[in-house]
C-alpha atoms as one frame of an Amber mdcrd trajectory, in Angstrom:
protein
 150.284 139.183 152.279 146.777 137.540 151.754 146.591 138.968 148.718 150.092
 137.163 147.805 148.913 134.446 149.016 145.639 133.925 147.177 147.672 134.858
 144.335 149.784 132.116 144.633 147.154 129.543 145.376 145.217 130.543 142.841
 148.265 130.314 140.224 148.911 126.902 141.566 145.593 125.443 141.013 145.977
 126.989 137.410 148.837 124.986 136.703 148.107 121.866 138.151 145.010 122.212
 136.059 147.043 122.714 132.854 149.511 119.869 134.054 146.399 117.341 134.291
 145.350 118.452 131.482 148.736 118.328 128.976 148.965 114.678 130.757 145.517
 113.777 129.732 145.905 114.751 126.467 149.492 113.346 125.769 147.680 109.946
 127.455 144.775 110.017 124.823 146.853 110.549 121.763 149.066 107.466 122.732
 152.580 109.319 122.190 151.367 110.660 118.240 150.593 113.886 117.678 146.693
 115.020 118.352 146.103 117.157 115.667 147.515 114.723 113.510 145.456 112.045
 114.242 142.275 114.484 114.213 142.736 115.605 110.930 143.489 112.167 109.878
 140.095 110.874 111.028 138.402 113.849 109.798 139.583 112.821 105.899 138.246
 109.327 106.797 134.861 110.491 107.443 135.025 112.839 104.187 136.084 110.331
 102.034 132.828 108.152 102.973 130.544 110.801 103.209 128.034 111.800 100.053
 129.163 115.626  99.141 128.259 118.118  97.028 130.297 119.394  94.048 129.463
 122.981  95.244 127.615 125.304  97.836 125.357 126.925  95.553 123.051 123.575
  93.825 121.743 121.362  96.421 121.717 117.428  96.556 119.260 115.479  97.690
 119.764 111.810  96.841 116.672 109.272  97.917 114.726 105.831  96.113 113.837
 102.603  96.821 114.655  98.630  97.357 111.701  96.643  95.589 112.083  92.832
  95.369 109.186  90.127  95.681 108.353  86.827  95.132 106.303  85.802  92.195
 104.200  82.633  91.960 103.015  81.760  88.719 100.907  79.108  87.115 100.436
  78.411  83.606  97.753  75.959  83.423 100.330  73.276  83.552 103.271  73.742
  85.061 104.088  75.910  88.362 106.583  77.699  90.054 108.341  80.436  92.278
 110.623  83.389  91.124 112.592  85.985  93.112 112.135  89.192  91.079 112.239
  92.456  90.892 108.427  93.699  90.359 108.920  95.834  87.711 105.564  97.954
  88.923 107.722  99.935  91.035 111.229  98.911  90.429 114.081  99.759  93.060
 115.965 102.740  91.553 118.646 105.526  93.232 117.643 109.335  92.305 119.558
 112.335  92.539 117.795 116.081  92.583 118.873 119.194  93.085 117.983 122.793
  92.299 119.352 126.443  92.984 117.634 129.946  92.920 118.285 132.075  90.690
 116.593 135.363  91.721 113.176 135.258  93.473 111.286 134.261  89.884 113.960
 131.853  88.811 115.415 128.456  89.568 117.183 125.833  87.979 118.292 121.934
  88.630 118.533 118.521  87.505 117.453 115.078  88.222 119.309 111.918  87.634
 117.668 108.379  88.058 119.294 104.878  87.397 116.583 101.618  87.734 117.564
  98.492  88.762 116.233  95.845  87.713 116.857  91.826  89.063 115.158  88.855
  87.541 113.174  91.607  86.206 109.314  90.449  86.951 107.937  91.589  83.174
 110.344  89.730  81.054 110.737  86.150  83.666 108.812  83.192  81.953 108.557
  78.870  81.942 112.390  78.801  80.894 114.336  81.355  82.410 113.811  82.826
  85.858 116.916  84.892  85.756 117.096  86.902  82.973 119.668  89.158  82.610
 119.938  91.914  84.903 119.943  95.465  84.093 120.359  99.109  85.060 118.729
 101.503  83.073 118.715 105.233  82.611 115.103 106.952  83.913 116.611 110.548
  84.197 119.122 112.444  83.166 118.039 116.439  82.652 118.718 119.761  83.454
 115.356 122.027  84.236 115.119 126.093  84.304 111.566 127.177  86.584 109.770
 130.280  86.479 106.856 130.955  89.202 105.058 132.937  86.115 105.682 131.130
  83.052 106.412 127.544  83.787 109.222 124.814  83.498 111.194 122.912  80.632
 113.267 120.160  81.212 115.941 118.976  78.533 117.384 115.575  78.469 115.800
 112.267  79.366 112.932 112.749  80.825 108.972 111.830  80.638 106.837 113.169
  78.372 103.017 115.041  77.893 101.913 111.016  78.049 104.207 109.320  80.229
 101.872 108.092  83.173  99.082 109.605  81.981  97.191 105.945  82.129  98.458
 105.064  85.572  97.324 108.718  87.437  96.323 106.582  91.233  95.938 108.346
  94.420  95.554 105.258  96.648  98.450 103.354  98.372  98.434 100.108  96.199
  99.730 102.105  93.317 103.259 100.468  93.953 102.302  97.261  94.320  99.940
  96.951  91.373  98.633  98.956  88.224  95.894  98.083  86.867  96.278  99.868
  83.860  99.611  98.163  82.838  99.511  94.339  83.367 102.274  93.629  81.766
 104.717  94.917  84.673 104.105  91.140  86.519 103.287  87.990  85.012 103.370
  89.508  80.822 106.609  87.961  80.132 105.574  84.577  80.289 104.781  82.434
  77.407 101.867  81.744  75.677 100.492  77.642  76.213  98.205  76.087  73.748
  95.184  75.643  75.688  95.481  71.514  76.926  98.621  70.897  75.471 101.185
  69.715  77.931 105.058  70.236  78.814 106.999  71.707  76.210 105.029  71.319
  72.977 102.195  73.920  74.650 104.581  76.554  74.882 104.699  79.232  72.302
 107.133  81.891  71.057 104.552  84.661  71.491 105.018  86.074  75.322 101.703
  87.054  76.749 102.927  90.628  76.128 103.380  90.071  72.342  99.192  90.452
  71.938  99.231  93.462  74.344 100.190  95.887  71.477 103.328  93.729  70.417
 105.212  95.200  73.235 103.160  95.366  76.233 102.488  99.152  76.869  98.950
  99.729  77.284  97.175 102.088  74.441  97.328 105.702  75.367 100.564 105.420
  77.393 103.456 107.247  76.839 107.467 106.814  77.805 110.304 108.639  79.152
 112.676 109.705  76.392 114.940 112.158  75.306 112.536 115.213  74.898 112.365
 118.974  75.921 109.138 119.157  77.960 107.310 121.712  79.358 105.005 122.058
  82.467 103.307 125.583  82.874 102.638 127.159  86.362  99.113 125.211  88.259
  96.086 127.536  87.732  93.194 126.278  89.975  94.654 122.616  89.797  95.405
 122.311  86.238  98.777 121.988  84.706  99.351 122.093  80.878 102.066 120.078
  79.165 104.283 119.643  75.995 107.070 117.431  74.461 108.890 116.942  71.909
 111.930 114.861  70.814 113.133 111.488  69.578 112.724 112.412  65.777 109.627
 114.115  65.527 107.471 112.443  68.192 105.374 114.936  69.979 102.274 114.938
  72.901 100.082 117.703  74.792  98.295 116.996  77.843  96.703 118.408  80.907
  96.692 117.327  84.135  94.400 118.425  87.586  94.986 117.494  91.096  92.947
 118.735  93.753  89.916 118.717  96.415  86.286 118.473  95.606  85.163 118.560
  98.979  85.628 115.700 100.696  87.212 114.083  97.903  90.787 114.367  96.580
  90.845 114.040  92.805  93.419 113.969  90.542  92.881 113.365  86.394  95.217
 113.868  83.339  94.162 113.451  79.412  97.157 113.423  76.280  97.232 113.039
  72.929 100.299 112.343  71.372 101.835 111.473  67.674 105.162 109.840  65.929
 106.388 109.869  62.680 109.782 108.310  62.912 111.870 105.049  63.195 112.785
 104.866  66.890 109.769 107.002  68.183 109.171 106.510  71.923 105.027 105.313
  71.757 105.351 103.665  68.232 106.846 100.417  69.320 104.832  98.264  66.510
 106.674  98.148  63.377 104.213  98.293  60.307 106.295 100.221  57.684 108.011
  97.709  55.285 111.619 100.598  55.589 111.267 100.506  59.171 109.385 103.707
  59.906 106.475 104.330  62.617 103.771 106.459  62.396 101.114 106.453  64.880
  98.737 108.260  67.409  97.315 107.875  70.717  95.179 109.395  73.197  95.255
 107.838  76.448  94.276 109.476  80.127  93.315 108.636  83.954  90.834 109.655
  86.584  91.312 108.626  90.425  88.790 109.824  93.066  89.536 109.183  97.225
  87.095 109.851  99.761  88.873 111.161 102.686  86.840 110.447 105.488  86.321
 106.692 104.846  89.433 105.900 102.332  87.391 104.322  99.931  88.912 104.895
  96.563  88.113 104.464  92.910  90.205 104.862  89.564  89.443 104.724  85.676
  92.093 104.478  82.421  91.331 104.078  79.213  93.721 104.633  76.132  93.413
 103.976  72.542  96.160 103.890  69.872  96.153 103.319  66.209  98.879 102.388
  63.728  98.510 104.063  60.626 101.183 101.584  58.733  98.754  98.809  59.028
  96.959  99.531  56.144  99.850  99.726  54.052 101.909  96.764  55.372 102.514
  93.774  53.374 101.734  91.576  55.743  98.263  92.017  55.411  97.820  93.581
  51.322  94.607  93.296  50.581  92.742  92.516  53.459  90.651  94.730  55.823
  92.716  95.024  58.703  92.171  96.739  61.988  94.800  99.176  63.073  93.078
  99.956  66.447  94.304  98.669  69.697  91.985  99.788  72.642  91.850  99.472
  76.798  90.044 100.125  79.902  90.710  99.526  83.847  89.487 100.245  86.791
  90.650  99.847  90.242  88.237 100.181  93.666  89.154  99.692  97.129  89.761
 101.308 100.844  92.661 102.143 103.033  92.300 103.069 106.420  94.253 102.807
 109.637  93.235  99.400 111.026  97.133  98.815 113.099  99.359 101.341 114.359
 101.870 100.370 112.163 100.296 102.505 109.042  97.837 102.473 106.226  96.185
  99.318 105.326  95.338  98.720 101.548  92.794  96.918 100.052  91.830  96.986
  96.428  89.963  94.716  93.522  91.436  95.736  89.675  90.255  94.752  85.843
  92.093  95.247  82.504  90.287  95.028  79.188  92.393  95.090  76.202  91.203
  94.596  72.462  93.573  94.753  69.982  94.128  94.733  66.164  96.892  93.530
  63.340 100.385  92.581  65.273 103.168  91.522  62.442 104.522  89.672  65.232
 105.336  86.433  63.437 103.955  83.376  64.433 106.772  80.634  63.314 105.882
  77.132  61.500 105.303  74.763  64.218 104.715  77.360  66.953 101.935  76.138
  69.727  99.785  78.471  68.592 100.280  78.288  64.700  98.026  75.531  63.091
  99.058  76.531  59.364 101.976  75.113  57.673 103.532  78.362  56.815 104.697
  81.203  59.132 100.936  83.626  60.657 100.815  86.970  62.075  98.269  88.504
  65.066  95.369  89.080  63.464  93.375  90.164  66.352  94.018  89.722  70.577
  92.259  90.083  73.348  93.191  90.082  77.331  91.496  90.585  79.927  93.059
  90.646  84.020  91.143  90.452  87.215  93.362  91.098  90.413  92.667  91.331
  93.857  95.348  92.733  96.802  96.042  94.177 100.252  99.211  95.955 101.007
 100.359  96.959 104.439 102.100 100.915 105.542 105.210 100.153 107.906 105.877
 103.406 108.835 108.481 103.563 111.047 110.561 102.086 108.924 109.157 103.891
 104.974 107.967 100.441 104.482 105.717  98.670 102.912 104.513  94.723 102.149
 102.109  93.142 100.205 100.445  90.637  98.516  98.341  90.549  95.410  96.823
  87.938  92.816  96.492  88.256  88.888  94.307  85.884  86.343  95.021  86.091
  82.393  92.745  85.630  80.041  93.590  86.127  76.482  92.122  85.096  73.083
  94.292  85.171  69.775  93.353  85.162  66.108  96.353  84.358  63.831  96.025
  85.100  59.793  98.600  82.348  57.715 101.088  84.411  55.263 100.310  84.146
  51.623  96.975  82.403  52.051  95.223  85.243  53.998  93.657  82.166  55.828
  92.580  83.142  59.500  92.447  80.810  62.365  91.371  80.947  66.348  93.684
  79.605  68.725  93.020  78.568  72.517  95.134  79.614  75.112  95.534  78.703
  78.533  95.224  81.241  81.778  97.585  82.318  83.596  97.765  82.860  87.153
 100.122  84.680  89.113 100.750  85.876  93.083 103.043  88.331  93.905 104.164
  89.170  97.457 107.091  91.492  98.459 107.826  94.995  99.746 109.133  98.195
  99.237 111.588 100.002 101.688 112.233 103.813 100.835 115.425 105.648 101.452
């Protein structure tokens, strides 16, 4: 009989449980069907959710928002931009890679840039221009431990960054080995000529090599590139693509001791119409042909953060010679550069690293067929000139703050322009030294990672 009983109470308490239950869950699904609504919200959340296509590559998907505020000052007239800064622009990148065996792998890597009132191309007239997304990567790779990687597609090459190698924190904020990424896109100003008749056609990056790229430096391009396997440090590389341009170049990163170095040194040539370092048109059918050799040391000392780092590039345009532009005369084809950056980062706050760093850029350059129109500031002939010779020079100063609790960081730095311009009148061959204003420019902003 207890045993009945127990039985019984114990059966009981099991359905009263079940009861509670079923009445719970006919309360929470408000008369609909539960499993119904479940696998309704569960569509929801994989409709808005990043996925990827398959199980076997993985997806990682990261970048960066980067948007400051540039002041600028052209020796006579002053403002204030929102921009992009175009040292580090904000961009939305997309890797991913799968093993093939334990030698092989393979993957990809897409990359889009954005770019907002771009900060290279804003100037005394336009502080919008027009905005732009543009294709970084877009390439498949195949990786052997043993032998090395090639990537195919769009992609960088042997040279690509091979002036701007920078261990130290301020390397978003501000390269000193590529002044044109802030501040080159204004104009020109006849030096104490006011308002609207100082300002020239020529942009500030039209004397930086025609198309501001320092000498030495390479681009991102449609290539096939190769990387072989790190042996003590150093790490050849090859490319070639966009109609026979080609570079080789070796790279080292590593520790000396207290110090952590890291170095790179390419050569590269062109031949062709279109070629991604030949951006100075010489040939009267169109066609490039040039060379370069460009490369970059940076040294940090680990213990006190003080840092130090050297580029130089030089490039030469073998068309020069031959163009008629300048038949006849004795024209330079060389364009040259050096830069240096020195400073310290240490952890002063809690918050993260703190940055601060003094830069110079020193840029002689030859012939430019960039035409110099009739009645151009800078143009004292009465026919159309060309860019004879240039010269710029940049001294910067900076301090960046690490947020890192929240991949962030700000900043502020300050550029001045120098620049001197010789322009040669068409026809006559008659050459003529123009004065040009500085330019001063202060950029403050951050970048927030993602």
């Amino acid at each position: 009989m207890k045993n009945f009983t127990a039985r019984c109470g114990a059966t009981l308490a099991f359905g009263a449980v079940l009861a509670v239950s079923a009445a719970s869950a006919k309360a929470a699904d408000f008369g609909g069907n539960c499993c119904a609504d479940l696998e309704e919200r569960i569509a929801e959340l994989e409709a808005t959710t990043a996925r990827k296509g398959n199980r076997k590559v993985s997806l990682t998907i990261s970048g960066h928002v980067h948007q400051a505020i540039l002041f600028w000052d052209d020796g006579d007239e002053r403002n204030a931009y929102v921009t992009t800064n175009d040292t580090s622009r904000t961009r939305l990148r997309f890797r991913g890679k799968a093993k093939i065996n334990t030698d092989w792998s393979a993957g990809y890597r897409v990359e889009l840039g954005f770019r907002a009132a771009r900060s290279d191309r804003v100037d005394q007239n336009n502080d919008d221009p027009a905005t732009t997304v543009d294709i970084r990567y877009t390439s498949w790779f195949v990786k052997s431990k043993q032998l090395g990687e090639i990537h195919v597609g769009r992609t960088e090459s042997s040279s690509q960054g091979i002036t701007e190698i920078h261990l130290a924190r301020s390397k978003y904020a501000s390269k000193s080995a590529d002044p044109e990424d802030y501040g080159a896109g204004f104009q020109l100003r006849a030096a104490g000529v006011a308002g609207a008749a100082g300002l020239s056609g020529l942009e500030w990056r039209r004397i930086l090599k025609d198309n501001g790229v320092q000498p030495g430096e390479g681009a991102r391009g449609d290539h096939v590139y190769y990387k072989s396997p790190s042996l003590a440090g150093f790490r050849l590389n090859a490319a070639w693509g966009e109609d026979d341009n080609w570079d080789v170049g070796v790279r080292y990163k590593g520790k000396l001791g207290d110090f952590k170095v890291a170095a790179g040194i390419a050569y590269g040539e062109a031949n062709e119409d279109g070629a991604s370092i030949c951006e100075v048109l010489f040939d009267d059918d169109g066609r490039q042909k040039c060379s370069q050799l460009g490369g970059s040391v940076s040294v940090l000392h680990n213990p006190t953060g003080v840092f130090l780092t050297f580029a130089a590039g030089v490039y030469e345009d073998e068309n020069a010679t031959t163009s008629t532009a300048f038949a006849g005369a004795p024209v330079d084809d060389e364009h040259t550069f050096y830069s240096f950056m020195a400073g310290i980062q240490q952890n002063l706050v809690p918050l993260g690293k703190t940055t601060v760093w003094g830069e110079y850029f020193d840029y002689d350059g030859g012939a430019n067929e960039r035409t110099v129109d009739i009645g151009d500031a800078l143009n004292p002939f009465a026919g159309n000139a060309r860019i004879w010779n240039s010269g710029v020079q940049v001294y910067g100063i900076g301090i960046s703050q690490d947020i890192d609790a929240a991949a962030m960081a700000v900043y502020v730095s300050y550029r001045h322009f120098e620049g001197d311009l010789t322009v040669r009148e068409d026809g006559t061959g008659n050459l003529a030294a123009v004065a040009i204003e500085d330019l001063d420019t202060i950029m403050t902003g951050a970048q927030i990672k993602f």
